[in-house]
C-alpha positions, 0 to 999 in steps of 0.5 A: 505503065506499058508505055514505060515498059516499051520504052525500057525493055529496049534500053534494058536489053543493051545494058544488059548485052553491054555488061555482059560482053564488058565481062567477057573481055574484063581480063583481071591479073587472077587472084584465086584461080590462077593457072599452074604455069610455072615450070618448064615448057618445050616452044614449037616454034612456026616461021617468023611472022616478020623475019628480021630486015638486018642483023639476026635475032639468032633462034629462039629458045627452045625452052622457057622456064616461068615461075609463078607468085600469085598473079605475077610471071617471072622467066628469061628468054634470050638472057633477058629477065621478063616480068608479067601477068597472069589473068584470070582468062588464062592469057598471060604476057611477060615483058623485059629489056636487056640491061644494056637497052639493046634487045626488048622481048615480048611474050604472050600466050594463052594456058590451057589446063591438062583434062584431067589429074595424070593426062599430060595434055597441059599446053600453052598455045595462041603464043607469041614471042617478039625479040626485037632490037634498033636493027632487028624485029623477030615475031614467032607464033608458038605452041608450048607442051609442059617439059617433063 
């Protein structure tokens, strides 16, 4: 019987160790917790990552409005409808494609909840906005405060 302990207790620990990291990296869309993204939000904008090569993308917006059904994202960015997913970790992508196929936007970012009830610390941060057409690719890391 020892013996068999010795054998497993090893075994038993890297499934365990396995299962938990697999939770902690398990992004599921939420279902009953789901952040209050919709709204307003102000995008502080850094340099882009990788400037356009030709043409331009123009500026980003200052502004995004989402709104929010359950799980499911919806905005514009540049005129272009996004669609995407809020996940139970918080993160959150939003992806579309103008009607005429010539521009794609990406967006991605992480929300975290305000501290308390009337804080007004909400924010959005570890952003990322793609606008991206044949000609142009315009990455931009972004921090977001909930436009009051």
């Amino acid at each position: 019987m020892k013996t068999a302990i010795k054998i497993l207790k090893p075994l038993m620990i890297g499934v365990l160790a396995t299962t938990s990291l697999a939770a902690c990296n398990d992004n599921q869309p939420c279902t009953t917790n789901c952040p209050a993204i919709e709204g307003t939000w102000f995008l502080q904008y850094v340099a882009p990552v990788f400037p356009c090569d030709g043409g331009s993308a123009g500026e980003p917006p200052p502004t995004v409005a989402f709104f929010r059904e359950g799980s499911v994202v919806r905005g514009a960015i540049a005129g272009v409808e996004v669609r995407g997913t809020v996940y139970d970790t918080f993160d959150f992508t939003l992806n579309g494609t103008s009607p005429d196929g010539a521009l794609n936007v990406s967006l991605r970012g992480r929300y975290k909840p305000s501290t308390g009830s009337d804080s007004g610390d909400e924010s959005i941060y570890d952003g990322t906005l793609i606008r991206s057409t044949s000609a142009c690719r315009d990455d931009r890391r972004f921090t977001g405060a909930r436009y009051r």
